[in-house]
C-alpha positions as CSV (number, residue, x, y, z in Angstrom):
1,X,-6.8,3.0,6.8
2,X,-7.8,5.9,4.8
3,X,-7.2,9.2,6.1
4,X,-8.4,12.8,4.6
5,X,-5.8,15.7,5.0
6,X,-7.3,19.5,5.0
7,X,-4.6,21.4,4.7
8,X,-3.5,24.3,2.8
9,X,0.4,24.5,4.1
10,X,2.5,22.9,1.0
11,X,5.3,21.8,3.5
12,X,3.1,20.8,5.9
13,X,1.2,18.7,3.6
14,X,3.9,17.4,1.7
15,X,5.6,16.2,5.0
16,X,2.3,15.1,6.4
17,X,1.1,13.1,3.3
18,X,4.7,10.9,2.9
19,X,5.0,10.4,7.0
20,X,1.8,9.5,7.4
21,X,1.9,7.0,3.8
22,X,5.7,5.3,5.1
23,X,3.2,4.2,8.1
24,X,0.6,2.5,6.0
25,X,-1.9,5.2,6.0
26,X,-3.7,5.7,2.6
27,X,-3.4,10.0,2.5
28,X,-5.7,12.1,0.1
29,X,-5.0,15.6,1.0
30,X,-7.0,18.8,-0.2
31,X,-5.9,22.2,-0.1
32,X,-8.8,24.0,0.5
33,X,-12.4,23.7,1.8
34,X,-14.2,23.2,-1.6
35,X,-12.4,20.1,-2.5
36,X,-12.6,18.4,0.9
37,X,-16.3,18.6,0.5
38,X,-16.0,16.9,-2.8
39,X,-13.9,14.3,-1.3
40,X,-16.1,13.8,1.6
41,X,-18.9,13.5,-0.2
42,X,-17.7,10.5,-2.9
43,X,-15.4,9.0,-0.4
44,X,-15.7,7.2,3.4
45,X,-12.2,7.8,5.6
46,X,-11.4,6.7,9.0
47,X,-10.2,10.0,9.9
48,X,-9.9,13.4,9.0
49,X,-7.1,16.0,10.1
50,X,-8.5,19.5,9.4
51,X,-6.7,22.8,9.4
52,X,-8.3,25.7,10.9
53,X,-6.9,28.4,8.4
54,X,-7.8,27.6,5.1
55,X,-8.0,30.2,2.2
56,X,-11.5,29.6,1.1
57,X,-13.6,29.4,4.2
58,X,-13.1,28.6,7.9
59,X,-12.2,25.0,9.4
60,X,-14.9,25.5,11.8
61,X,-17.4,26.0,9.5
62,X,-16.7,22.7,7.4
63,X,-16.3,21.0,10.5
64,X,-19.8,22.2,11.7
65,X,-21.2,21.1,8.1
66,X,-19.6,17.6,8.6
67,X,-21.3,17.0,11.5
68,X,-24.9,18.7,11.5
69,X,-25.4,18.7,7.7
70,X,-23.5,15.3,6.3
71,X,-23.5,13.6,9.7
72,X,-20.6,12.3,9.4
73,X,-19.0,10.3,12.6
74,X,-15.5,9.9,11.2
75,X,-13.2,11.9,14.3
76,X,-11.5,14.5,13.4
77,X,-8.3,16.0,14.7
78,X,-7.6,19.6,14.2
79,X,-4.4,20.8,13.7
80,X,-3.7,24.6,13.8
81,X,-1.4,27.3,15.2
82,X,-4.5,29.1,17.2
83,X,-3.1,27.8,20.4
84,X,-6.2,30.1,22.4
85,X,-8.4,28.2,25.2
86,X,-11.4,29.4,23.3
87,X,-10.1,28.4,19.8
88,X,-9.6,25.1,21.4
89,X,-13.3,25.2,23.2
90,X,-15.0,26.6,19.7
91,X,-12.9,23.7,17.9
92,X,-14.3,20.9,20.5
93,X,-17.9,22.1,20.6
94,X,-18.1,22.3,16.5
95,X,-17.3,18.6,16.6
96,X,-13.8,17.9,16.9
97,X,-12.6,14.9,18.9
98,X,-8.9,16.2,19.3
99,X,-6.8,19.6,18.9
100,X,-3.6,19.4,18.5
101,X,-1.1,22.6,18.2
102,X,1.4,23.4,15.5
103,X,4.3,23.0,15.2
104,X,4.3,19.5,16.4
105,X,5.7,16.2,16.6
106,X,5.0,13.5,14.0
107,X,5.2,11.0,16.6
108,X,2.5,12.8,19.2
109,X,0.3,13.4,15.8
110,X,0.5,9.5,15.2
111,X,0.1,8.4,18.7
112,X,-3.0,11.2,18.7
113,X,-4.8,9.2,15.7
114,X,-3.9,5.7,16.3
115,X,-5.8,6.7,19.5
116,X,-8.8,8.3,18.0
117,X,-8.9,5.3,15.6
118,X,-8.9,2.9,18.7
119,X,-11.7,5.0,20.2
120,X,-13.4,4.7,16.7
121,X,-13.3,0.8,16.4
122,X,-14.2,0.3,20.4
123,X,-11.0,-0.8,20.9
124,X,-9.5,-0.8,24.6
125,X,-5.7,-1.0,23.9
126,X,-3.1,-0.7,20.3
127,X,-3.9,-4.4,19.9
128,X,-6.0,-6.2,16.7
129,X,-6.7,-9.6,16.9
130,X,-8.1,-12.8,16.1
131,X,-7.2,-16.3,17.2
132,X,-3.1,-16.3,16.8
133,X,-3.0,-13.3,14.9
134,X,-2.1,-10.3,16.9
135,X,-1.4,-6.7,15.2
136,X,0.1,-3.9,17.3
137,X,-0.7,-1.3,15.7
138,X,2.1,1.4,18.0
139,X,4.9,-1.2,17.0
140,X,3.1,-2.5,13.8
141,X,4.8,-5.9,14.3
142,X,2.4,-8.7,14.1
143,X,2.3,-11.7,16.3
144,X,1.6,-15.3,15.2
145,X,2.3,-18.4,16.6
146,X,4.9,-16.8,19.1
147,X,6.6,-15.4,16.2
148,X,7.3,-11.7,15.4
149,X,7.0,-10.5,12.2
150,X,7.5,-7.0,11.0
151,X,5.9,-5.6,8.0
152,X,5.9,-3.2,5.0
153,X,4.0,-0.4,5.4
154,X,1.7,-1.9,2.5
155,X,1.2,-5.3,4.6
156,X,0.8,-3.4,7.8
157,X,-2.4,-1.9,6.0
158,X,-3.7,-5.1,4.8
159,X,-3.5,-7.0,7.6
160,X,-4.8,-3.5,9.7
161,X,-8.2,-3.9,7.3
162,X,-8.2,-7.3,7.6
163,X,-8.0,-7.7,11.1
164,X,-10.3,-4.9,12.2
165,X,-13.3,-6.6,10.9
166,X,-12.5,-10.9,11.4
167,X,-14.7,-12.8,9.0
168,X,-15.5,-9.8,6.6
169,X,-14.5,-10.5,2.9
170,X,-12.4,-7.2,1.4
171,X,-12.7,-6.9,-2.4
172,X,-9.5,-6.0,-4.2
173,X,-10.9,-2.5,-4.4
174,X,-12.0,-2.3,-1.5
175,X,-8.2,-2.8,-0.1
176,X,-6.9,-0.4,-3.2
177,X,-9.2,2.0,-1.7
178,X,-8.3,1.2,1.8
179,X,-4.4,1.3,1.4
180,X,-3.4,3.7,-1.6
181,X,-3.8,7.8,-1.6
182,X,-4.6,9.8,-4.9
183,X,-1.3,10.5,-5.5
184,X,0.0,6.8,-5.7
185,X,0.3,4.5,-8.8
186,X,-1.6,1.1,-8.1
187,X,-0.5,-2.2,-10.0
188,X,-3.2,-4.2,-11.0
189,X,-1.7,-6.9,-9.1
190,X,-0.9,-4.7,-6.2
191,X,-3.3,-6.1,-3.7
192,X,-2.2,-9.7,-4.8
193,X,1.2,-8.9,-4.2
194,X,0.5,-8.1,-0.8
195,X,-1.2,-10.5,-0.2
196,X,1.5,-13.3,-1.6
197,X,4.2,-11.7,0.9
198,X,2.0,-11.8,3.9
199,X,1.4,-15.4,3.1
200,X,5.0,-16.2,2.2
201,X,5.5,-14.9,6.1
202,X,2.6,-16.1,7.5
203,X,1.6,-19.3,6.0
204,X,-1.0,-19.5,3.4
205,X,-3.6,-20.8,6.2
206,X,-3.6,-17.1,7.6
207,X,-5.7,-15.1,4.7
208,X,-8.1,-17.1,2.9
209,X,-8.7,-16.2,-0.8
210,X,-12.9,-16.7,-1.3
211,X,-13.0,-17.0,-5.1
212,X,-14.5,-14.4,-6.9
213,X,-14.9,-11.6,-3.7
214,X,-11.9,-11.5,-2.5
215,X,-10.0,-12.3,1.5
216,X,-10.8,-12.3,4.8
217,X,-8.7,-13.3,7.8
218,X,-11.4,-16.7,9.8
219,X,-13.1,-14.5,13.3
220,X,-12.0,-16.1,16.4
221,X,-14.6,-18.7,17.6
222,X,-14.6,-16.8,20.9
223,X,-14.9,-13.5,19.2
């Protein structure tokens, strides 16, 4: 689950960027208005949280942009210190889905996007599934065969892409893409890695290798 970070706040970013990566999110963060454009533009991401106050032009503006000129549907939480009704109104009618006020709590912030993401994904509760496999994605322990397993924060990402579209083959870049930020080293083995220790867990049944494109968990017959 890739996520782009607007934010110009060194601490906050910093903080924001390991947090968010220790729960298997995949974090590119830009400082400034110019190079989110840049990202947005060459990249897709699940969900973007945007500062208001950034040095080289307003939040609002490139969140107006995002919507009416690039049309992008990714949701977007805005996090800010302009705790105002009307900053909040002004942020919600330029096409924010959710506001949330700093300074705040890394565990409302992830509870906020694991929510928006469910929204995203028509999903009704914190559950992905298909057949046996069950991934909460509040606890991120996975369910199989009445058995709990938890896992890294690189499995958890895996099996997150994996089981949010059943039957879709994921290339190895694809899940590079999907799992690592700009910031972080990937092995060329990485993905296979992953991949080995899930099955090691799991049983090599559960992830099906489809030679030369890469692995897909089977859909559910009654999905």
């Amino acid at each position: 689950m890739k996520i782009l970070l607007v934010e110009d706040d060194q601490m906050i970013g910093e903080s924001l960027e390991q947090s968010l990566g220790r729960d298997g999110y995949a974090v590119n963060w830009c400082k400034n208005a110019k190079a989110a454009e840049v990202s947005l533009r060459s990249e897709s991401y699940s969900l973007i949280l945007l500062d208001l106050g950034l040095p080289d032009r307003s939040g609002i503006e490139l969140l107006r942009d995002m919507r009416r000129t690039w049309k992008l549907s990714a949701p977007v939480l805005i996090l800010t210190a302009r705790d105002s009704i009307q900053d909040r109104v002004t942020g919600l009618n330029a096409g924010a889905d959710d506001y949330l006020i700093k300074p705040f709590a890394l565990a409302e912030l992830e509870a906020r996007i694991r929510a928006l993401l469910r929204r995203a994904t028509g999903q009704a509760d914190t559950e992905l599934s298909s057949g046996d496999l069950r991934l909460n994605t509040a606890t991120k322990v996975l369910h199989y065969h009445g058995q709990e397993f938890t896992l890294s924060a690189r499995e958890y990402a895996v099996m997150y892409a994996l089981l949010e579209t059943p039957g879709k083959v994921w290339s190895r870049t694809q899940l590079e893409e999907r799992i690592y930020g700009w910031q972080e080293e990937v092995e060329s083995n990485a993905v296979e890695f992953h991949i080995h220790q899930l099955r090691k867990k799991l049983g090599p049944e559960t992830i099906v290798n489809i030679r030369g494109m890469g692995y897909r968990v089977k859909k559910a017959e009654n999905s």
